[in-house]
C-alpha positions as CSV (number, residue, x, y, z in Angstrom):
1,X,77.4,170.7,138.6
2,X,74.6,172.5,137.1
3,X,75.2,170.8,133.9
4,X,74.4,167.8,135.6
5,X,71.0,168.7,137.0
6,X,72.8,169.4,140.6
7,X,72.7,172.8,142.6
8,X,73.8,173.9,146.0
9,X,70.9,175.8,147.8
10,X,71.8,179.2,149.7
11,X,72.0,181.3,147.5
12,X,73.3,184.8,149.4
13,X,72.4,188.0,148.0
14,X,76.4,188.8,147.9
15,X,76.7,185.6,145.9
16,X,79.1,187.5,143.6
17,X,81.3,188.8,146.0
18,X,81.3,186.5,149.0
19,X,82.9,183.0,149.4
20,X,81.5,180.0,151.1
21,X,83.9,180.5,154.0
22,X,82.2,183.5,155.2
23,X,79.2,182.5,154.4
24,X,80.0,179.2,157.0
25,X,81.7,181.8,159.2
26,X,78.3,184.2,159.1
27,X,75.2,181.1,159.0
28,X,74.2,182.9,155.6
29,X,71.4,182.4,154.0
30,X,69.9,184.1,150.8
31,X,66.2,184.1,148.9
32,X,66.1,180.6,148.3
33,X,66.3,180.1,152.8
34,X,62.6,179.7,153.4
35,X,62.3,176.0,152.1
36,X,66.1,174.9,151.7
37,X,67.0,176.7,155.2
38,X,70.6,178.5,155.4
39,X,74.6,177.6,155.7
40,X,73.8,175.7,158.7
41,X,71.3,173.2,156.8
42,X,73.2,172.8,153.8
43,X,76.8,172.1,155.6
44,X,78.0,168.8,156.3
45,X,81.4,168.9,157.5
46,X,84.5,171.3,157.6
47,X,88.5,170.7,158.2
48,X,89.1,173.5,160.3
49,X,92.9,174.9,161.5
50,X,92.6,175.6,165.4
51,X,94.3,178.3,166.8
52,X,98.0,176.0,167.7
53,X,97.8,175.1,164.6
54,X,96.2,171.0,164.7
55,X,93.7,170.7,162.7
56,X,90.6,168.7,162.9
57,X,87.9,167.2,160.5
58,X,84.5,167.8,161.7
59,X,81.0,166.3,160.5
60,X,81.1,163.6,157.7
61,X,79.3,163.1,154.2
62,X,75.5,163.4,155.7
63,X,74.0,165.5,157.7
64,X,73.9,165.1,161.7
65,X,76.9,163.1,162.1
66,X,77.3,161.2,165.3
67,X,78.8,162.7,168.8
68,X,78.6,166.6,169.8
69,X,77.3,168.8,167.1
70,X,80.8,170.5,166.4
71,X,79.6,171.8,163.2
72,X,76.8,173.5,164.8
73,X,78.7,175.6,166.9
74,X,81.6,176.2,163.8
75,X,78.9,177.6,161.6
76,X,78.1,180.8,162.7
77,X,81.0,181.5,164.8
78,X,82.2,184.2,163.0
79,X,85.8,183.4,162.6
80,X,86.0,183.2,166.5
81,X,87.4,179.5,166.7
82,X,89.1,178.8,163.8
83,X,89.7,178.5,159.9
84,X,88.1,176.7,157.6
85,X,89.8,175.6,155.0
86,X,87.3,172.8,153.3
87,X,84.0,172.1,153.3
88,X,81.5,169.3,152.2
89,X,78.4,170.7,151.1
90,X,75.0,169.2,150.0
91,X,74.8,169.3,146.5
92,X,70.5,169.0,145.7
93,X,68.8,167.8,142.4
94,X,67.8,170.8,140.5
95,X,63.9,171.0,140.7
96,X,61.9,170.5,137.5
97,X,60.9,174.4,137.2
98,X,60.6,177.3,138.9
99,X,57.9,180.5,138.8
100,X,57.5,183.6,141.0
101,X,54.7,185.9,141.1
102,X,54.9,189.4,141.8
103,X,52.1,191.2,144.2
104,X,51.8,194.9,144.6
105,X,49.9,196.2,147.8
106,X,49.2,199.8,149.3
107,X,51.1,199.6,152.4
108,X,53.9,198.0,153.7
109,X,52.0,196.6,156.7
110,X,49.6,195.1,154.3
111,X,52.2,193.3,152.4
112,X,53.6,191.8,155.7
113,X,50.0,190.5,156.2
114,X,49.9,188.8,153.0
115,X,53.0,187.0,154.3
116,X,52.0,186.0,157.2
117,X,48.9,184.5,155.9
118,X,51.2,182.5,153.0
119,X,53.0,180.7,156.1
120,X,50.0,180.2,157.9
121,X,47.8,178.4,154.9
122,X,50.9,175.8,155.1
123,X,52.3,177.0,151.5
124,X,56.1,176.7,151.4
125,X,57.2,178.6,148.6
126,X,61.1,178.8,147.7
127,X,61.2,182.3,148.3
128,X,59.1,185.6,149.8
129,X,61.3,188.6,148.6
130,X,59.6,192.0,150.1
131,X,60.4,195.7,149.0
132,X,58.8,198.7,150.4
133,X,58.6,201.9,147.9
134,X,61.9,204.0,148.4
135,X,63.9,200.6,147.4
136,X,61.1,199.8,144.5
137,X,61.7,203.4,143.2
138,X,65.5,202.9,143.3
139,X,65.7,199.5,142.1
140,X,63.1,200.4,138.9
141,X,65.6,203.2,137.9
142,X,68.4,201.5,138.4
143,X,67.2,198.0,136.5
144,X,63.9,199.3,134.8
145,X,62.5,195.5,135.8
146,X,58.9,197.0,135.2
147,X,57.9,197.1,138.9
148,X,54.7,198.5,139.8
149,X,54.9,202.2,141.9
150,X,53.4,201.2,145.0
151,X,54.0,200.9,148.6
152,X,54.7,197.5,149.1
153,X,56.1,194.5,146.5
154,X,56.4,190.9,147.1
155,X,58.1,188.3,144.8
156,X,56.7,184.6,146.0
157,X,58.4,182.2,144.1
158,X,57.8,178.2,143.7
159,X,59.2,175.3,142.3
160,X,58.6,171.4,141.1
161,X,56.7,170.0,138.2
162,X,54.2,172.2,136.0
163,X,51.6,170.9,137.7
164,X,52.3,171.2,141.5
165,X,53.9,175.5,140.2
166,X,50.1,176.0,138.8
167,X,48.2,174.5,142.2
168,X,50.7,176.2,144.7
169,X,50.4,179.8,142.8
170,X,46.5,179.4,142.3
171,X,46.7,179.3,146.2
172,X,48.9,182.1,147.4
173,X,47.0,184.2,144.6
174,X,43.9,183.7,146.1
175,X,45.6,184.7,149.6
176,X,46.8,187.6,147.9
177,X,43.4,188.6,146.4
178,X,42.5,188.9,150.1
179,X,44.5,191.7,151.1
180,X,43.5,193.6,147.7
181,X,46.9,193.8,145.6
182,X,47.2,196.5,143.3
183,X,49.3,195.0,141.0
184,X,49.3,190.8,140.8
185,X,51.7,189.5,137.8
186,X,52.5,185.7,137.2
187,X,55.6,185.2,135.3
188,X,54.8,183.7,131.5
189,X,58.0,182.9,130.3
190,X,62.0,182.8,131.3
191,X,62.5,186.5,130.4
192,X,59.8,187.8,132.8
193,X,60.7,185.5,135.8
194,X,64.4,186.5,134.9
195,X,63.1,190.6,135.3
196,X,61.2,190.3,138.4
197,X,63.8,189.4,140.0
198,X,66.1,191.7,138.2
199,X,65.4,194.6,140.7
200,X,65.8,192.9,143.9
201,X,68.9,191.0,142.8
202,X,70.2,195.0,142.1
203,X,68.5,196.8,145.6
204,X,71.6,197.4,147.4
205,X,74.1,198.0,144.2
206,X,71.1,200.3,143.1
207,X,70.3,202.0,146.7
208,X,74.4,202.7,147.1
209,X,74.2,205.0,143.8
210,X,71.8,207.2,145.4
211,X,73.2,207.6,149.3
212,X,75.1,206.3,152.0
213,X,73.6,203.6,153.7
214,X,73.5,201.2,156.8
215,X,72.2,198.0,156.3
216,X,70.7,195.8,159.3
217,X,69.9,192.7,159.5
218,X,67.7,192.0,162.5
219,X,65.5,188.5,162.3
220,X,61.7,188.2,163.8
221,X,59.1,185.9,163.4
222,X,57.0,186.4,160.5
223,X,53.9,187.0,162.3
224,X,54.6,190.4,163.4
225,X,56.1,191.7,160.0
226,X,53.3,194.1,159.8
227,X,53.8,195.9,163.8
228,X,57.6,195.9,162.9
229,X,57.0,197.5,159.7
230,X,55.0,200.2,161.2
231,X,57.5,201.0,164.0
232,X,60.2,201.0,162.0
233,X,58.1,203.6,160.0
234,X,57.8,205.8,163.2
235,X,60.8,204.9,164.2
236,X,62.6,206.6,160.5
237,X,60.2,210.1,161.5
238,X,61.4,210.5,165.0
239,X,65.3,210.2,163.9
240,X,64.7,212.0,160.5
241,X,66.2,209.3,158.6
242,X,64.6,207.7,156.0
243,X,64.8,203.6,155.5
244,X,64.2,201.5,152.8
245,X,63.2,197.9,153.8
246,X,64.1,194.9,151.5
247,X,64.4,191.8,153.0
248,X,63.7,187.7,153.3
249,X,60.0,188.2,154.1
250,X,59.4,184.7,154.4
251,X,62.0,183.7,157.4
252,X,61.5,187.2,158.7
253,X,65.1,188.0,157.9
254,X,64.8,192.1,157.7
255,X,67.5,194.1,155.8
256,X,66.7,197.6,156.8
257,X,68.5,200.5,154.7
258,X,69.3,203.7,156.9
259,X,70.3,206.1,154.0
260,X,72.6,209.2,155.4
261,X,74.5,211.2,154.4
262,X,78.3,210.9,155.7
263,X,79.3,214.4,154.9
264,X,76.8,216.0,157.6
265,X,78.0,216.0,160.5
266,X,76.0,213.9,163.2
267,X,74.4,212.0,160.7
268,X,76.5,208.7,160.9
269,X,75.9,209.0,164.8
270,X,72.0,209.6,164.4
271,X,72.2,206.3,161.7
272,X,73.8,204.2,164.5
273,X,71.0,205.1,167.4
274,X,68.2,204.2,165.0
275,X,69.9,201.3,163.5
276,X,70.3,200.0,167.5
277,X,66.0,201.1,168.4
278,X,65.5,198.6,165.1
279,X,67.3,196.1,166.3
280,X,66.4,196.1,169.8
281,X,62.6,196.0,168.3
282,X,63.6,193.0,166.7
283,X,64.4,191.1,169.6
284,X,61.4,192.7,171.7
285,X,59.2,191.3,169.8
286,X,60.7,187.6,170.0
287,X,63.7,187.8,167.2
288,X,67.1,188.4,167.2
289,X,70.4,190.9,166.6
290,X,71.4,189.0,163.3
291,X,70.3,186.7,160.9
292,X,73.3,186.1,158.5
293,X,75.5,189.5,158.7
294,X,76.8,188.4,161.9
295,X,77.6,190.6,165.5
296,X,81.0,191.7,164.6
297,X,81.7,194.9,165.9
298,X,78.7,196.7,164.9
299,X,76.3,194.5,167.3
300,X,78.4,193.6,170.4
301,X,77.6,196.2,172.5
302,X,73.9,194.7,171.8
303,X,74.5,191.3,172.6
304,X,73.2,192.3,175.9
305,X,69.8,193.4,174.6
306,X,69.2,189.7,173.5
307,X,71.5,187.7,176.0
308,X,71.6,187.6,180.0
309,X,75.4,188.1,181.1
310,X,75.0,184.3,182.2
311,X,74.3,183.6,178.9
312,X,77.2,185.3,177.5
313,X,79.6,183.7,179.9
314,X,78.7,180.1,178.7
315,X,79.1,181.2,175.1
316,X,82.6,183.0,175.9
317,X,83.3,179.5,177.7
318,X,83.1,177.7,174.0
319,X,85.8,179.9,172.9
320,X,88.1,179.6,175.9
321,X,88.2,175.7,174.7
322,X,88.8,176.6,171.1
323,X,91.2,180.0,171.5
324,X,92.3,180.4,175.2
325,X,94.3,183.5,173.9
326,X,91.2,184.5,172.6
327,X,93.7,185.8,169.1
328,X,91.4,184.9,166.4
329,X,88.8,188.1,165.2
330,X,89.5,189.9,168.9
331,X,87.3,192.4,169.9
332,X,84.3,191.2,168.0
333,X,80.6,189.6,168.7
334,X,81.3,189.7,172.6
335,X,80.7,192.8,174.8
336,X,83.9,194.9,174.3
337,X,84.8,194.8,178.0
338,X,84.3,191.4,178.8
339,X,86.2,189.8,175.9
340,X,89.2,192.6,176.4
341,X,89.1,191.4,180.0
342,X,89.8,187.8,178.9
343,X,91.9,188.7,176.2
344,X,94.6,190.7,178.3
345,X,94.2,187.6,181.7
């Protein structure tokens, strides 16, 4: 496919490791989100194997088929309704280059600015990577990708012709000039695109060879990047946990890293209450629990903080229709008692 000038667009950070079932079955997304979108965008039909056993072909060979958007409601589900077993995806011409940047700033909530103020001048780039300093440090000894040591980074990468790469980085430059970068580094060549991105393709390998770590994976609107930044801040002092933050700046897909230690007693416990204050920010502030890890079992018990108990009830009715048992992934993305309540009627 490659060969041929073709390429399929999410691109998950896991890409090594995952498959695009789960990836249907968590909505994921990757760097490349921001101007190709995620699972959901890319998808264009599924067979799936219901629960008694028929199975159904949903969607087509385009996007939006005709009649309910079944495929909507599959992607995403977390494994609640059924299996995939195929897919049709949409395969996209390879653009005619590619270049990131790299930006350096002296705060996190600075770097969050400069994001915001990308979206807002109308720029689409392919990809805003962000990584605040305890992942940069990690990441630089880990993959030695010549990042700066400052407080902040940001990768903005964009693609098409020569021409159209120069005029759209000549912009978000002079955005990032603004906000007074300590560092601002255009790739020149293959090899340097290929090392900027070197670290933040390593950041969770690299930060699980130092600590124990939770990651989140909370979602809010990229205008309040910088007053979610700072709280989270605050929030890593009152619990005594520190948090590295590398995430999907531009769709305001955060990846928090709680690093603890397992073998203290306690500390697990006092990683799960500040993981839940972060991700009950997220949704205060107009995002929500998830935006491609999925509710599993983790979040459930949260679903509450983002849904009314109507709202829960006409999303539990979905998978009534589908698994009126409710045997396929049990006990997950629903509030524990309510979905053991149906489970056992």
């Amino acid at each position: 496919m490659e060969a041929d000038g073709f390429f399929y667009a999410p691109d998950p950070s896991s890409q090594l490791a995952c498959a695009i079932a789960g990836n249907i079955a968590m909505n994921s997304g990757g760097a490349h989100c921001l101007k190709y979108g995620v699972t959901t965008n890319n998808l264009l039909g599924v067979t799936i194997v219901l629960m008694d056993g028929s199975v159904i072909e949903i969607g087509g060979g385009h996007l939006d088929a005709g009649g309910l958007d079944l495929l909507g409601v599959i992607c995403g589900s977390e494994g609640q309704l059924g299996v995939v077993t195929e897919a049709t995806l949409r395969i996209l011409h390879k653009p005619e280059g590619a270049r990131p940047v790299l930006m350096g700033f002296d705060s996190s909530e600075v770097a969050g600015a400069c994001v915001s103020d990308i979206i807002k001048a109308g720029v689409l780039p392919v990809a805003i990577e962000f990584m605040d300093r305890p992942c940069i440090e990690v990441c630089e000894a880990f993959a030695k990708a010549g990042y700066p040591m400052c407080e902040a980074l940001l990768i903005v990468e964009v693609e098409g012709s020569n021409l159209e790469i120069d005029e759209q980085l000549d912009l978000i430059k002079a955005i990032a000039r603004t906000h007074n970068p300590v560092e601002l580094r255009e790739a020149k060549s293959a090899d340097e695109a290929a090392r900027i991105w070197l670290g933040r393709k390593s950041a969770f390998g690299a930060m699980g060879q130092i600590n124990d770590y939770m990651c989140l994976d909370g979602t809010i609107p990229v205008s309040e990047l910088p007053y979610v930044l700072r709280r989270i801040g605050e929030l890593s002092k009152q619990y005594g946990l520190d948090v590295g933050n590398v995430f999907h700046a531009g769709d305001g897909n955060m990846h928090p890293l709680i690093l603890y230690n397992a073998n203290i007693p306690g500390q697990l416990e006092t990683c799960e209450a500040l993981g839940a204050e972060i991700l009950k920010l997220c949704v205060e502030v107009g995002g929500c629990l998830t935006g491609e890890h999925g509710v599993g079992v983790e979040k459930r018990d949260l679903m509450l903080v983002q849904y009314t108990p109507s709202d829960l009830e006409a999303q539990m009715a979905v998978k009534d229709v589908f698994d009126p048992a409710w045997l396929l992934n049990p006990a997950k993305v629903f509030p524990l008692k309510s979905s053991e309540k149906r489970r056992t009627a």
